[in-house]
Backbone as CSV, one residue per row, in Angstrom:
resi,resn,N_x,N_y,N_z,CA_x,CA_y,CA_z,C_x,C_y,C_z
1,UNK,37.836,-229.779,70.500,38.397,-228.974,71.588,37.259,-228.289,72.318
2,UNK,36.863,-228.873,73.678,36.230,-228.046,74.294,36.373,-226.698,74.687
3,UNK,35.595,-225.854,75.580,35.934,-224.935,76.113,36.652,-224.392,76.831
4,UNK,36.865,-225.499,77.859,38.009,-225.010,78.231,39.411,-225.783,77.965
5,UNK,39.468,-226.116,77.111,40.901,-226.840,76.567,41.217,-225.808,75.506
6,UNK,42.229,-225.276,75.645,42.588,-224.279,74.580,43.923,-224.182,74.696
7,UNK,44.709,-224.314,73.708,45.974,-224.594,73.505,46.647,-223.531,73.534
8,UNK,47.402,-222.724,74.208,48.316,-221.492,73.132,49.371,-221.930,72.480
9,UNK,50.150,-220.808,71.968,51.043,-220.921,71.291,52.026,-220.881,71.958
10,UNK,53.079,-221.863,72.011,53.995,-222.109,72.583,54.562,-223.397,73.373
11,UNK,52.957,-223.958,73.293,53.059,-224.933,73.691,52.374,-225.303,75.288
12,UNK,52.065,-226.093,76.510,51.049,-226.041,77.465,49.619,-225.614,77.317
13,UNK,49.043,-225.859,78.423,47.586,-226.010,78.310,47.138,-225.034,78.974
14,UNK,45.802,-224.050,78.379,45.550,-222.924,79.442,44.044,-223.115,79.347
15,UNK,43.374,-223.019,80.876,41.671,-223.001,80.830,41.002,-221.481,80.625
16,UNK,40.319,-221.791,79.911,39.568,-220.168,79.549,38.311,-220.397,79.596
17,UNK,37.345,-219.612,80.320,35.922,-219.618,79.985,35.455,-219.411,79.111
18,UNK,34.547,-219.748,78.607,34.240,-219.854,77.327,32.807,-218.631,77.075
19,UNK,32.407,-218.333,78.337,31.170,-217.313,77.738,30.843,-216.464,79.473
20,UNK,30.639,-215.050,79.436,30.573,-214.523,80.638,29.815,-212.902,79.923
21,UNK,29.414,-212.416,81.641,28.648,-211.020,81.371,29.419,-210.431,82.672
22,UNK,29.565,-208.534,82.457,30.258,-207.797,82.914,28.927,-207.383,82.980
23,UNK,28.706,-206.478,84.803,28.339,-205.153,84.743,28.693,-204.407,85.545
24,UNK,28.886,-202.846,84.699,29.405,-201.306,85.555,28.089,-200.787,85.816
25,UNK,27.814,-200.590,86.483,26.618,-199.653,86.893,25.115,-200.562,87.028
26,UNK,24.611,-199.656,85.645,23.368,-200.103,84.645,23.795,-201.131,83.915
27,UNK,24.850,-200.962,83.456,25.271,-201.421,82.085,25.468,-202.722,82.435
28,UNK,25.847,-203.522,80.515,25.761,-204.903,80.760,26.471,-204.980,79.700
29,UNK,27.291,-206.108,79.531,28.341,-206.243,78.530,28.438,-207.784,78.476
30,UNK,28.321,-208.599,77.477,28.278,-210.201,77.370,28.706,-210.319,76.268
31,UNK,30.112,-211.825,76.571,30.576,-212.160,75.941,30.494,-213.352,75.595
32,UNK,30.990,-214.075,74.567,30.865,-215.721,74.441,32.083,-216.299,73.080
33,UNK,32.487,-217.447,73.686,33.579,-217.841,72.582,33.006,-218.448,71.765
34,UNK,33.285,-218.398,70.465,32.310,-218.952,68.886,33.056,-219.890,68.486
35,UNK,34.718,-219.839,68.405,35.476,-220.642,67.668,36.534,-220.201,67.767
36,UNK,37.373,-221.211,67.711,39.288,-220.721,67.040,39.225,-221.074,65.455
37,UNK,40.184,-220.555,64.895,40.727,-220.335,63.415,42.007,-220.328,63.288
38,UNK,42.758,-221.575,63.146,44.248,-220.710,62.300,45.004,-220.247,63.780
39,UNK,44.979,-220.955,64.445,45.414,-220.277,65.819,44.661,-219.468,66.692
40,UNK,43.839,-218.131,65.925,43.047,-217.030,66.741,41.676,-217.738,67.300
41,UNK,41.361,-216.852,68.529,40.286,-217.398,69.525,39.451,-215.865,69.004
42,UNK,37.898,-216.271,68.794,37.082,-215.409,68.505,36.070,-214.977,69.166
43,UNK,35.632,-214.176,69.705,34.676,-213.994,70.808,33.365,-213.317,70.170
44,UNK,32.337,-213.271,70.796,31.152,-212.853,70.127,30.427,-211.553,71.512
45,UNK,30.686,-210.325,71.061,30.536,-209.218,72.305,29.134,-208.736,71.930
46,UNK,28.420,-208.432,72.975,27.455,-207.587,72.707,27.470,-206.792,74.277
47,UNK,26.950,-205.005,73.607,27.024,-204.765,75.105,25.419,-203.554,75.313
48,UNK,25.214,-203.130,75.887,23.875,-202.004,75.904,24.109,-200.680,75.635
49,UNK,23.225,-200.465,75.166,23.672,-199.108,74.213,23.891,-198.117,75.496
50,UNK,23.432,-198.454,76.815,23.900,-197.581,77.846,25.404,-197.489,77.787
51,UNK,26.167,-198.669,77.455,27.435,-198.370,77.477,28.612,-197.663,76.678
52,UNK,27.589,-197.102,75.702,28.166,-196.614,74.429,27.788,-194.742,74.769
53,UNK,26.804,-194.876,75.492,26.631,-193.587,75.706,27.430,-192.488,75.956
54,UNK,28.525,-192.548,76.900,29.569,-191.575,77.399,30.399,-191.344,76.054
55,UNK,30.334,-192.678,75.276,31.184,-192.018,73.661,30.660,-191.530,72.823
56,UNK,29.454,-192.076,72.336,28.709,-191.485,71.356,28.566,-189.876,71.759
57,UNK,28.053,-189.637,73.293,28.204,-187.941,73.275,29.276,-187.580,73.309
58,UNK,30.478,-187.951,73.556,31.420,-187.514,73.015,31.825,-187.087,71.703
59,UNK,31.958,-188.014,70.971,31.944,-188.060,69.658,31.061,-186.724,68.750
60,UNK,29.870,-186.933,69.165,28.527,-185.672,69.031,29.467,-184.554,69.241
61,UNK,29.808,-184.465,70.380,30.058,-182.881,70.727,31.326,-182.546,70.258
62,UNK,32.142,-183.341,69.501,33.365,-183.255,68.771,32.719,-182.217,67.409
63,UNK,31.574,-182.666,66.571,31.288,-182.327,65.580,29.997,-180.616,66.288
64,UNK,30.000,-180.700,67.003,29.275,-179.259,67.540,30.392,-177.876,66.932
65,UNK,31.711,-178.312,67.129,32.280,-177.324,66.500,32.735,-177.102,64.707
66,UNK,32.326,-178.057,64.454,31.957,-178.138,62.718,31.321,-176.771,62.544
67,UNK,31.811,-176.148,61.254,30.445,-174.831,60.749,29.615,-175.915,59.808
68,UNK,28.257,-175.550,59.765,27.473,-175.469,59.409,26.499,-174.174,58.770
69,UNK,26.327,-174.158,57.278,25.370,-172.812,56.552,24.079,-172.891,57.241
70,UNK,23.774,-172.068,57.579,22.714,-170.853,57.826,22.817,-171.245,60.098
71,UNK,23.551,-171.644,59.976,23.908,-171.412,61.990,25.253,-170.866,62.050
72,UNK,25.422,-170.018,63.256,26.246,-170.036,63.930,26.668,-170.585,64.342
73,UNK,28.703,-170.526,64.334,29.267,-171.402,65.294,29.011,-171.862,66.735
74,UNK,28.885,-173.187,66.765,28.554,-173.559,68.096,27.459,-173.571,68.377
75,UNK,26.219,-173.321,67.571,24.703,-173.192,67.599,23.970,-173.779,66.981
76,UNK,24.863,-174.961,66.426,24.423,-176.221,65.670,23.472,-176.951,66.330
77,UNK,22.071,-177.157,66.086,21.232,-178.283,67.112,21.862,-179.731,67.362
78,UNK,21.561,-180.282,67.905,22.151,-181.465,67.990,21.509,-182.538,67.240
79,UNK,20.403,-181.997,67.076,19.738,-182.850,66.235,19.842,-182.912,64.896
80,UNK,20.238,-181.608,64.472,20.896,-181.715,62.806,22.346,-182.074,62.856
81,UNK,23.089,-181.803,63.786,24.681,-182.906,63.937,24.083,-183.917,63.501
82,UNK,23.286,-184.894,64.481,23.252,-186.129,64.281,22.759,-186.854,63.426
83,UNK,21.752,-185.770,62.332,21.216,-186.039,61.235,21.870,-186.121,60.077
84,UNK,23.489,-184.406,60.423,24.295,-184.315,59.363,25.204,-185.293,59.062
85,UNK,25.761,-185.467,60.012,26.986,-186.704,60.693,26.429,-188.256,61.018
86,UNK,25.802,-188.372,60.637,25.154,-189.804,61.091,26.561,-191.021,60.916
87,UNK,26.452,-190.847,59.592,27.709,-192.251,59.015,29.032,-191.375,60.157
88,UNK,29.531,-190.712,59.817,30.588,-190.606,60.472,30.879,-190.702,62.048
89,UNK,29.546,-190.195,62.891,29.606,-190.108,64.189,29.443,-191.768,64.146
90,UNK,28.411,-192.664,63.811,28.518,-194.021,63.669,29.838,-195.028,63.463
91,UNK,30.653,-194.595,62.222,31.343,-195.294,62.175,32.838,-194.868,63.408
92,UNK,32.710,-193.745,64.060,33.742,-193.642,64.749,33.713,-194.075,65.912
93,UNK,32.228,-194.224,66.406,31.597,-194.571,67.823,31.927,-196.488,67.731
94,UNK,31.622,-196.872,66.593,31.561,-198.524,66.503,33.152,-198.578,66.385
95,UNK,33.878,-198.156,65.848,35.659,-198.007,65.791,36.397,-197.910,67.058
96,UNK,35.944,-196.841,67.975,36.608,-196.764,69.575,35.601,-197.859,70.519
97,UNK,34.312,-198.239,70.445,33.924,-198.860,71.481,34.404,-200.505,71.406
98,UNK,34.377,-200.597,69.538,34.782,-201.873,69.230,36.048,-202.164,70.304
99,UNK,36.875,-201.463,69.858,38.340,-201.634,70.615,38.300,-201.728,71.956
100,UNK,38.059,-200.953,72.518,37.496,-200.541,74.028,37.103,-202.163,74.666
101,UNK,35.542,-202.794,74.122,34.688,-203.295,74.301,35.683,-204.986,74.372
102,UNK,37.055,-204.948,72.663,36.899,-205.959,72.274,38.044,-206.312,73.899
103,UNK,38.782,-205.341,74.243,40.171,-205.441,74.982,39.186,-206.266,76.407
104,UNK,38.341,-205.615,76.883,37.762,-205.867,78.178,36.904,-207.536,78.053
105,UNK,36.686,-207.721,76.425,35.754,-209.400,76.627,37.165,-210.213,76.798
106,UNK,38.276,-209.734,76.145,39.492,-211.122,76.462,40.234,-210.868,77.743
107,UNK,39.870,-209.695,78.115,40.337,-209.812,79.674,39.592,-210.717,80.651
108,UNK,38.076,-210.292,80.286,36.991,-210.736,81.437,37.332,-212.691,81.281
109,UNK,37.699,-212.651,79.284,37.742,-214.207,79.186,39.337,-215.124,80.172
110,UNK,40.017,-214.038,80.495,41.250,-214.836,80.865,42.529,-215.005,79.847
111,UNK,42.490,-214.658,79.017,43.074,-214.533,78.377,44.255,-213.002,77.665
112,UNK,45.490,-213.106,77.429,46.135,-212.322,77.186,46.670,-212.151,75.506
113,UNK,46.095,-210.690,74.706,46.069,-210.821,73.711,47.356,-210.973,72.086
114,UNK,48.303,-211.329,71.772,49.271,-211.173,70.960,49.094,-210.524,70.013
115,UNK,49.498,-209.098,70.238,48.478,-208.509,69.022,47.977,-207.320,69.193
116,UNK,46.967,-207.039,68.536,45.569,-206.063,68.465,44.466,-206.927,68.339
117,UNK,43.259,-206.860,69.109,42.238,-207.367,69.283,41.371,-206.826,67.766
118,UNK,40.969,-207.652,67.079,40.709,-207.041,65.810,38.905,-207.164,65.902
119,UNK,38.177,-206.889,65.133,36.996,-206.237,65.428,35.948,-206.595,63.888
120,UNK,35.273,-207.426,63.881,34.231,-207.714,62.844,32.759,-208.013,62.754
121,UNK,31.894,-207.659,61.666,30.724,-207.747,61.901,30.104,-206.594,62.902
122,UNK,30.760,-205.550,62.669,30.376,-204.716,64.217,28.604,-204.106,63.465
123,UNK,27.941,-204.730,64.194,26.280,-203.423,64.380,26.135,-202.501,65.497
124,UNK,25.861,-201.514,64.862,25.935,-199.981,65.485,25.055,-199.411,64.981
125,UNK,23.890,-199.022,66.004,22.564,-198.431,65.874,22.478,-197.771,66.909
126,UNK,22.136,-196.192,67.064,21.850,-195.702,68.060,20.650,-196.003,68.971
127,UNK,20.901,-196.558,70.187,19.692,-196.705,71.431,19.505,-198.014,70.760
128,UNK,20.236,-198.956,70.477,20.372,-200.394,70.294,21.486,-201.062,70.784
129,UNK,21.207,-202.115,71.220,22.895,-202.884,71.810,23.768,-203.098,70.403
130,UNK,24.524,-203.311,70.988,26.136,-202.927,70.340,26.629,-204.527,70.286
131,UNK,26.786,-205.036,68.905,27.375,-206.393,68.885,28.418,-206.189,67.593
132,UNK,29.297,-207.071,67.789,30.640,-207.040,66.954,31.185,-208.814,66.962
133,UNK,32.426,-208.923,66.528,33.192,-209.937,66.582,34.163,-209.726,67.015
134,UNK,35.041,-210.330,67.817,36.592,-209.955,68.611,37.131,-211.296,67.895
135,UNK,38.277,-210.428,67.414,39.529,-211.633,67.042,40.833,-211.427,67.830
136,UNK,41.757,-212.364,68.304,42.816,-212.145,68.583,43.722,-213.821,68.552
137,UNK,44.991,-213.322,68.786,45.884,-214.149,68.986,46.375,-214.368,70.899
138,UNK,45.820,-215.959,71.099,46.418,-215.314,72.857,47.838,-215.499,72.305
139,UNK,48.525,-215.217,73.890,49.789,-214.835,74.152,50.722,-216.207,74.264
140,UNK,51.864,-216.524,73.903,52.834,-217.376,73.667,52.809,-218.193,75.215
141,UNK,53.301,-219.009,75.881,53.617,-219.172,77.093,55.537,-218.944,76.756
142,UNK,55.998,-217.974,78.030,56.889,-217.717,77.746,57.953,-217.700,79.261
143,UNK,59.291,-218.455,79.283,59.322,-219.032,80.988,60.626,-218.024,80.853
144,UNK,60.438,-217.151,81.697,61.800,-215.641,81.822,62.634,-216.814,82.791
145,UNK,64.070,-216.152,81.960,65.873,-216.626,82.577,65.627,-215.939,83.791
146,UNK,66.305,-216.007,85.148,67.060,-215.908,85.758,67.828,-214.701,85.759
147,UNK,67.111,-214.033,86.657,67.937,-212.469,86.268,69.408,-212.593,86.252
148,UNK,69.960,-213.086,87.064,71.835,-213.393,87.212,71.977,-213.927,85.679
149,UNK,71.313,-214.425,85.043,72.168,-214.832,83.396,72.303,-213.501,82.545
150,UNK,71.717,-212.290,83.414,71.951,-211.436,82.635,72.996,-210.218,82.542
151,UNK,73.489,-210.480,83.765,74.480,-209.459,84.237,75.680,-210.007,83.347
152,UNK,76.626,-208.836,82.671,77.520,-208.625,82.168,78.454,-207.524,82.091
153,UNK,79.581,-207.364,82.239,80.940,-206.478,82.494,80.373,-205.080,81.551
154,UNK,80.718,-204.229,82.027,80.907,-203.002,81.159,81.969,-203.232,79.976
155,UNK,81.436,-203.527,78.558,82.923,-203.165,77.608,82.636,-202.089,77.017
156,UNK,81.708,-200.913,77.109,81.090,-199.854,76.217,80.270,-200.187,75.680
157,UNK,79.716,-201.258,75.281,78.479,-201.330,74.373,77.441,-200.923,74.984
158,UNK,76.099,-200.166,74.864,74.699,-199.624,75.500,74.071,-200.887,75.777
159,UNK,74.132,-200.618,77.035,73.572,-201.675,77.896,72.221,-201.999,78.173
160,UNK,71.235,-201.407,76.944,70.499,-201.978,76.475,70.180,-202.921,75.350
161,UNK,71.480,-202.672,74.641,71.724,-202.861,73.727,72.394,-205.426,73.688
162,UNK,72.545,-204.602,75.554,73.162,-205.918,75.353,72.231,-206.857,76.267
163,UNK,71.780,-206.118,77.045,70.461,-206.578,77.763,69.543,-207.616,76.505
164,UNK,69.193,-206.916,75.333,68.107,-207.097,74.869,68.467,-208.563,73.736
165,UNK,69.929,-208.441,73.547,70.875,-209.308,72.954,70.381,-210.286,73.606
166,UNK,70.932,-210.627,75.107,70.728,-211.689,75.740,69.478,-212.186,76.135
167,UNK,68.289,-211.188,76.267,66.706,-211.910,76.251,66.637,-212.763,75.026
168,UNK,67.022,-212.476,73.805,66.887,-212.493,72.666,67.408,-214.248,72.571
169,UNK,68.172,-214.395,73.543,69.343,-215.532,73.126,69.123,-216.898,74.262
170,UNK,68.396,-215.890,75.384,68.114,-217.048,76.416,66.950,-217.786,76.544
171,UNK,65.691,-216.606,75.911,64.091,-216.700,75.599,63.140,-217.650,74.393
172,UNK,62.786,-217.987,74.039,63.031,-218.998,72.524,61.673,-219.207,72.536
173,UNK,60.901,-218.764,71.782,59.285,-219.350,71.588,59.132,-219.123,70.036
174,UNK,57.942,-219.864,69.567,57.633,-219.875,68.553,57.038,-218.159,68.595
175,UNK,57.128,-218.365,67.456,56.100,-216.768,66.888,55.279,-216.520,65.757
176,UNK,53.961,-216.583,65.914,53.297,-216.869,64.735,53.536,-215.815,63.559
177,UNK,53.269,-216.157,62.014,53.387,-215.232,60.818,52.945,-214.270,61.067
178,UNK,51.894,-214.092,61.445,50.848,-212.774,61.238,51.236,-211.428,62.091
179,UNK,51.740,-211.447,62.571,52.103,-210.999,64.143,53.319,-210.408,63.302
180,UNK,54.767,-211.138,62.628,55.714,-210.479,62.086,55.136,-209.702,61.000
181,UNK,54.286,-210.273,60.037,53.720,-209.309,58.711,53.280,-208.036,59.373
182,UNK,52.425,-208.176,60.358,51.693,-206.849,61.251,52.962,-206.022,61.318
183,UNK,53.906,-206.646,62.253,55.284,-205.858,62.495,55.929,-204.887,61.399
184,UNK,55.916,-205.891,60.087,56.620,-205.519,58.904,56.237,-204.271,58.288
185,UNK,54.476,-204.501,58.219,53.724,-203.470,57.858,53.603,-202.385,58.410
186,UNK,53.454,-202.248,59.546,53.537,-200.820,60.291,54.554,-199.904,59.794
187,UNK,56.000,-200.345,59.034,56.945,-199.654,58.619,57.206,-199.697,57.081
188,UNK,55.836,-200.050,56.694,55.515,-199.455,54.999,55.304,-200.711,54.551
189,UNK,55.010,-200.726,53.828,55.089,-201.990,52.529,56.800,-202.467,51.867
190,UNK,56.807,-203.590,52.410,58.149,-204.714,52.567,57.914,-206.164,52.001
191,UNK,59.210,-207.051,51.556,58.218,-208.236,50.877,58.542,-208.826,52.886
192,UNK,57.851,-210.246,52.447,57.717,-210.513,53.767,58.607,-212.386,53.165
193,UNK,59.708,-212.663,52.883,60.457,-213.237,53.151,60.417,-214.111,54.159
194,UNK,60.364,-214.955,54.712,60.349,-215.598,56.492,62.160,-215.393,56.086
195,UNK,62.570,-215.431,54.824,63.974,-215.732,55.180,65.045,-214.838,54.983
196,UNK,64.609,-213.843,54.776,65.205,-212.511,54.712,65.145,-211.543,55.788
197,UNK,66.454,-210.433,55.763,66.806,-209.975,57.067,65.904,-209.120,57.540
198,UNK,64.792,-208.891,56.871,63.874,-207.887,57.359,63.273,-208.672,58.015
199,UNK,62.359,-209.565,57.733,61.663,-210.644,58.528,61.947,-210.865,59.683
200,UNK,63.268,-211.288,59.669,64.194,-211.480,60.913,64.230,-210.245,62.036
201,UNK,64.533,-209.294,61.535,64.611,-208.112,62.365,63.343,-208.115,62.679
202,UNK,62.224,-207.824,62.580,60.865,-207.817,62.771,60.450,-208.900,63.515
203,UNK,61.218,-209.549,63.760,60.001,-211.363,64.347,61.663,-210.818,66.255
204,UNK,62.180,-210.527,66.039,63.316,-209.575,66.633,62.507,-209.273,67.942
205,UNK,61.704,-207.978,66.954,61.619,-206.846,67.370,60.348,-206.965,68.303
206,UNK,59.748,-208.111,67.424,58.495,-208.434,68.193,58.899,-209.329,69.927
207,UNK,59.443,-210.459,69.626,59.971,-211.202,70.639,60.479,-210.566,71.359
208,UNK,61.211,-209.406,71.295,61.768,-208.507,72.625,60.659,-208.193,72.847
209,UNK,59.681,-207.620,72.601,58.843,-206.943,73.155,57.588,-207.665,73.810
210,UNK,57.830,-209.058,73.642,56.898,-209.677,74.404,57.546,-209.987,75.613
211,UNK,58.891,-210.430,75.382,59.523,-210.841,76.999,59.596,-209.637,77.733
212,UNK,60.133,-208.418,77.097,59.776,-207.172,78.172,58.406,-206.831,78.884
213,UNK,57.869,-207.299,78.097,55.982,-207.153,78.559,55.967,-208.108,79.542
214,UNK,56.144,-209.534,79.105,56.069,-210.717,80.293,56.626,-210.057,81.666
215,UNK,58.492,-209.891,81.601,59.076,-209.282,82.592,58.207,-208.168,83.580
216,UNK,57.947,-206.744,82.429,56.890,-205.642,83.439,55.951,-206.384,83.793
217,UNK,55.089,-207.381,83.474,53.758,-208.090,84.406,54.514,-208.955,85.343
218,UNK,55.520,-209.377,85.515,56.370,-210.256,86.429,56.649,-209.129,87.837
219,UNK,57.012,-208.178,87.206,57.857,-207.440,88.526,56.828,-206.178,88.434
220,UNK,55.849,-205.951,88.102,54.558,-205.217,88.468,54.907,-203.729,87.408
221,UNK,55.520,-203.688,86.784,55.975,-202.245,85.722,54.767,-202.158,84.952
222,UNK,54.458,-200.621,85.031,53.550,-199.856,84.414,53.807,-198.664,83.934
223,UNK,53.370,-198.506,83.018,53.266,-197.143,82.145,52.159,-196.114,82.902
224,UNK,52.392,-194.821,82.975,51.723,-193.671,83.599,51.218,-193.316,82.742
225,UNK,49.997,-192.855,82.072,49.091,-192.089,81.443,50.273,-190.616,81.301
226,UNK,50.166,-190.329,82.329,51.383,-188.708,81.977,52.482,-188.968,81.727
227,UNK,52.645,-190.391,81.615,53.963,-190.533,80.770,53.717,-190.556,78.905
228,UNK,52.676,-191.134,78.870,52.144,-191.136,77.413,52.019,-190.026,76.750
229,UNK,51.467,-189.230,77.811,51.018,-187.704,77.180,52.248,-187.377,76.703
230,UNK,52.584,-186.779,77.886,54.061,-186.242,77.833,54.812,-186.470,76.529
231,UNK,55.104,-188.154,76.031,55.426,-188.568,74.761,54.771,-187.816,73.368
232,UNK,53.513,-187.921,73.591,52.502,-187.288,72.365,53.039,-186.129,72.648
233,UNK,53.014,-185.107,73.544,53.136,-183.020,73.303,54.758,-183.322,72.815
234,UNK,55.716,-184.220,73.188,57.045,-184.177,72.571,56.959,-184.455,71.216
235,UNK,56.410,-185.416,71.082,56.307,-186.218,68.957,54.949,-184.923,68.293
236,UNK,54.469,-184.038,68.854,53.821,-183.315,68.638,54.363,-182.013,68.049
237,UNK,55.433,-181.645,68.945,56.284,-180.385,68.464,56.995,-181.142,67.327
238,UNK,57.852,-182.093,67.469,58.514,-182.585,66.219,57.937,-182.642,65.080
239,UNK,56.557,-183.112,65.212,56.145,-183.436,63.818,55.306,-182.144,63.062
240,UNK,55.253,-181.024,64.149,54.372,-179.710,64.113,52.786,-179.822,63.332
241,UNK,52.568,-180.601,64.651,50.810,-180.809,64.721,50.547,-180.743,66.094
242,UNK,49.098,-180.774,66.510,48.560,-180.379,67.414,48.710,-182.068,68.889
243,UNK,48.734,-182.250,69.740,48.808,-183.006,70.683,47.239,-184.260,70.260
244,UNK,46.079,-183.214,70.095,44.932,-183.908,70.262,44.806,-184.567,68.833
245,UNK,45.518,-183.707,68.006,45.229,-184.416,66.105,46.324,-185.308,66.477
246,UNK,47.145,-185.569,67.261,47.953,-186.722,66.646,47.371,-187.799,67.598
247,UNK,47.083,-187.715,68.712,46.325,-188.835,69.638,45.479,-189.522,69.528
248,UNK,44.326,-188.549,68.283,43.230,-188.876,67.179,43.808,-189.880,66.354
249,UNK,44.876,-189.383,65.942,45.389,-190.361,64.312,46.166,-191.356,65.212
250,UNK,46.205,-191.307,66.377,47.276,-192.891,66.870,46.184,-193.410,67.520
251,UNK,44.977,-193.155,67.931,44.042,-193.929,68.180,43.405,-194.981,67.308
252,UNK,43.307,-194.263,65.903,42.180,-194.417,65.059,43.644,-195.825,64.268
253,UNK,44.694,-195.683,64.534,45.798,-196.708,63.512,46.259,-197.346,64.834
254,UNK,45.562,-197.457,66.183,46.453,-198.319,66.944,47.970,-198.098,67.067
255,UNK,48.534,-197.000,67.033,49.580,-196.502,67.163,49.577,-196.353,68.715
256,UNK,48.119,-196.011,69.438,48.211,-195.402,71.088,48.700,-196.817,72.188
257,UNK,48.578,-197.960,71.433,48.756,-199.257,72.210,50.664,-199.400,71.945
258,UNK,50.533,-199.012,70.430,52.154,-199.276,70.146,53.209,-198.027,71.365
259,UNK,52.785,-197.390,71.040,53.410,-196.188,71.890,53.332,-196.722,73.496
260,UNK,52.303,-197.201,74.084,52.284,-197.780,75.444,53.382,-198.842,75.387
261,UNK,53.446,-199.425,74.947,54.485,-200.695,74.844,55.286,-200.258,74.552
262,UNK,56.018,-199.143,73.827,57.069,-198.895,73.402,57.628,-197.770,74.609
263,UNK,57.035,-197.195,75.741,57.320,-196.816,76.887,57.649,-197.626,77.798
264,UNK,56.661,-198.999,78.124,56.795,-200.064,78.870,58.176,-200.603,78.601
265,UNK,58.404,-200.886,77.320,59.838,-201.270,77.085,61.017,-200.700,77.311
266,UNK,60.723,-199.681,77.466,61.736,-198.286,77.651,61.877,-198.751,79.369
267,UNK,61.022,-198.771,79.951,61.278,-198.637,81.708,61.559,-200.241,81.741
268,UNK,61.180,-200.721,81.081,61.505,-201.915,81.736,62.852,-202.849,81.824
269,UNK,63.530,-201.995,80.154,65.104,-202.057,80.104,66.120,-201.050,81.404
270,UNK,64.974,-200.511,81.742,65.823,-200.002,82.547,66.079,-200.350,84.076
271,UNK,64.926,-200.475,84.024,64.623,-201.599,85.764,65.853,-202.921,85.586
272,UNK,65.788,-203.392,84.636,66.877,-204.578,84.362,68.343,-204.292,84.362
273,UNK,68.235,-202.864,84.007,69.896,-202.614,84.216,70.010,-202.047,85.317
274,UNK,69.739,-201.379,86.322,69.733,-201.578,87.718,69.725,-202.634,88.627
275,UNK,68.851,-203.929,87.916,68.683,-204.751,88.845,70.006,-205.796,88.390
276,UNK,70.920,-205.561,87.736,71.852,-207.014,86.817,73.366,-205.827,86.914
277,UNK,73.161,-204.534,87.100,74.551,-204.233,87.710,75.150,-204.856,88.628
């Protein structure tokens, strides 16, 4: 399989470049495809430590408010942060840029990801380029019904409820394992059955949520940043923690991508029931 012959899942043929360089500014960011595995397409990123810069001081000045014995708060040098914190400012800087870095090489490649872009081999050295591994699953090819197959009578049932019934029933693609186990797992440790009703619900839950995604990139639907927030200061009071500690902990578990999609899905059931009344 050459480079640009790359199969997805679902079946048809999609061309992808196989190796390219991004630049913002100064900066320089290069990518290149190594191999598929098992379905997943793997990319090989490297980018300049200029581009890591705006995080790494970030990150730094996160730990400025750490106490530290024999300084005052906030009078920490920066140079003993970075001496104290080394592993940690490191491994958090290679954790967000990985992600960051891995989302923008399968964009630049053409490709759309099924999944979480997963992240290996990452080297992370300060004032050194930045190289990792990008894994992902592309995206299914997936051909949306006919909005008119979806309109149906009011009998009381939540008309999302029946909306999502009928994507469910008109839409039909394969769906790879890994993708439902991911699903399964996010909601604890479950056996993973292909033939049991959990499985089922989960491979469900996933497939709605790709045709709603397809649909919002069809008819241009987007999620607002202040719509996200907004979500976090609400699940914030509920769970009685702070807005920024929980945005931290849904960053760091990929919860901040689930939550985007799980808004996207929200508007986008709703655009459909306006548009199929």
């Amino acid at each position: 399989m050459n480079c640009w012959d790359v199969k997805p899942l679902g079946g048809g043929r999609t061309a992808y470049p196989c190796s390219g360089k991004m630049a913002t500014g100064e900066t320089v960011m290069m990518w290149k495809r190594i191999e598929n595995e098992e379905g997943y397409i793997r990319l090989s990123v490297e980018a300049d430590w200029a581009e890591l810069v705006a995080d790494y001081d970030d990150i730094v000045a996160g730990y400025e408010k750490v106490g530290l014995s024999g300084f005052r708060p906030g009078k920490v040098p920066r140079t003993v942060i970075e001496q104290r914190f080394r592993k940690e400012i490191i491994d958090g800087l290679s954790q967000r840029v990985a992600q960051r870095l891995g989302r923008e090489a399968v964009r630049e490649a053409g490709a759309e990801p099924l999944g979480p872009v997963e992240a290996t081999n990452v080297e992370c050295e300060k004032d050194r380029p930045f190289r990792f591994k990008a894994r992902y699953l592309p995206m299914p090819e997936i051909t949306l019904p006919d909005f008119c197959l979806l309109k149906a009578g009011n009998d009381g049932t939540d008309p999302r409820d029946k909306l999502s019934r009928k994507l469910l029933d008109l839409v039909q693609f394969d769906m790879p394992d890994e993708i439902v186990k991911t699903e399964l797992a996010s909601g604890g440790p479950v056996a993973s059955d292909p033939s049991g009703e959990e499985w089922k619900a989960a491979e469900e839950r996933v497939r709605l949520m790709l045709i709603l995604k397809k649909i919002a990139k069809t008819e241009g639907i987007e999620v607002d940043e202040a719509d996200v927030e907004r979500r976090i200061r609400e699940k914030a009071v509920e769970f009685g923690t702070q807005p920024d500690r929980l945005r931290a902990e849904l960053e760091e578990g990929g919860g901040l991508q689930r939550l985007r999609d799980m808004l996207l899905a929200e508007s986008t059931l709703e655009y459909l029931i306006e548009k199929t009344q």
